[in-house]
C-alpha positions as CSV (number, residue, x, y, z in Angstrom):
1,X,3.5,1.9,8.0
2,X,5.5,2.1,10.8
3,X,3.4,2.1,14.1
4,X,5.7,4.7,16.1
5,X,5.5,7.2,13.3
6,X,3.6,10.1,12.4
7,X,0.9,10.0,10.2
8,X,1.9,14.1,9.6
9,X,5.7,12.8,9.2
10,X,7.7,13.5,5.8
11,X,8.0,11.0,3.1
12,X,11.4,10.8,3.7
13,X,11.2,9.8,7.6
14,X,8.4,7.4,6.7
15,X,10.9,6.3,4.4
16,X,13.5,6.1,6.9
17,X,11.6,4.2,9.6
18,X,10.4,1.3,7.3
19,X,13.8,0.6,6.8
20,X,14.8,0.7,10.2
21,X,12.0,-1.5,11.0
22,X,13.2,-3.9,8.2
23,X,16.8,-3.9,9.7
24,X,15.5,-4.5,13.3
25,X,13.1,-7.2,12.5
26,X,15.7,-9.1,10.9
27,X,17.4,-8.5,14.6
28,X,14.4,-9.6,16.4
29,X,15.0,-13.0,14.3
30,X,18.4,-13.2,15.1
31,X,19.2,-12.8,10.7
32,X,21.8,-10.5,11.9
33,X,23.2,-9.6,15.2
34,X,22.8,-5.7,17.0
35,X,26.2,-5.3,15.8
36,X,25.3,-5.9,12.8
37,X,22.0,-4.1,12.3
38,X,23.9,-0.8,14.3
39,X,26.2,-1.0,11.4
40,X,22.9,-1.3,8.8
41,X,21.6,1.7,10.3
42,X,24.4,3.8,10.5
43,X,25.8,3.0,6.9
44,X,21.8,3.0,5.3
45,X,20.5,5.9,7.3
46,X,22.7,8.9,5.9
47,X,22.4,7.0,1.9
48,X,18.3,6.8,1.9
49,X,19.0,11.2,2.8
50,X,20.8,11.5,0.0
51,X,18.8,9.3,-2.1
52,X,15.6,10.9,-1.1
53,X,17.1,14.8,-1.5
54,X,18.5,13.9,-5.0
55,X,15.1,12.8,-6.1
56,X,13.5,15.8,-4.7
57,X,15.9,17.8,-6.7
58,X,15.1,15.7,-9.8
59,X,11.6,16.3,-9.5
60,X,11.5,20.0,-9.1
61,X,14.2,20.3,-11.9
62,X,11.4,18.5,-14.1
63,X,9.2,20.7,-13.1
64,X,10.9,23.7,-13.4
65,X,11.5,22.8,-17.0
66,X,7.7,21.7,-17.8
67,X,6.8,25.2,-16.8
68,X,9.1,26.9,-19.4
């Protein structure tokens, strides 16, 4: 895990900062360039909410329909 984040953070912005730790250790080892990994961020960032949301909707949708 990701030492700057909250052990009481969500999933999702656990999620959210293990990627961007991903993205700017391959910075830190010059893989990619800032420009590079700003791009990464700002193009990853908004598709892991959307990712993350949809599966939170699958999941109570499934749920919903064990209960019936």
């Amino acid at each position: 895990m990701s030492w700057g984040i909250s052990e009481n953070a969500s999933e999702k912005e656990k999620l959210k900062a293990e990627v961007n730790d991903y993205l700017y250790g391959l910075n830190a080892v010059g893989k990619i360039d800032w420009l590079g990994y700003s791009e990464l961020y700002d193009m990853c960032m908004p598709i892991l909410d959307k990712c993350y949301d949809r599966m939170e909707e699958e999941r109570k949708a499934e749920s919903e329909e064990e209960d019936e």
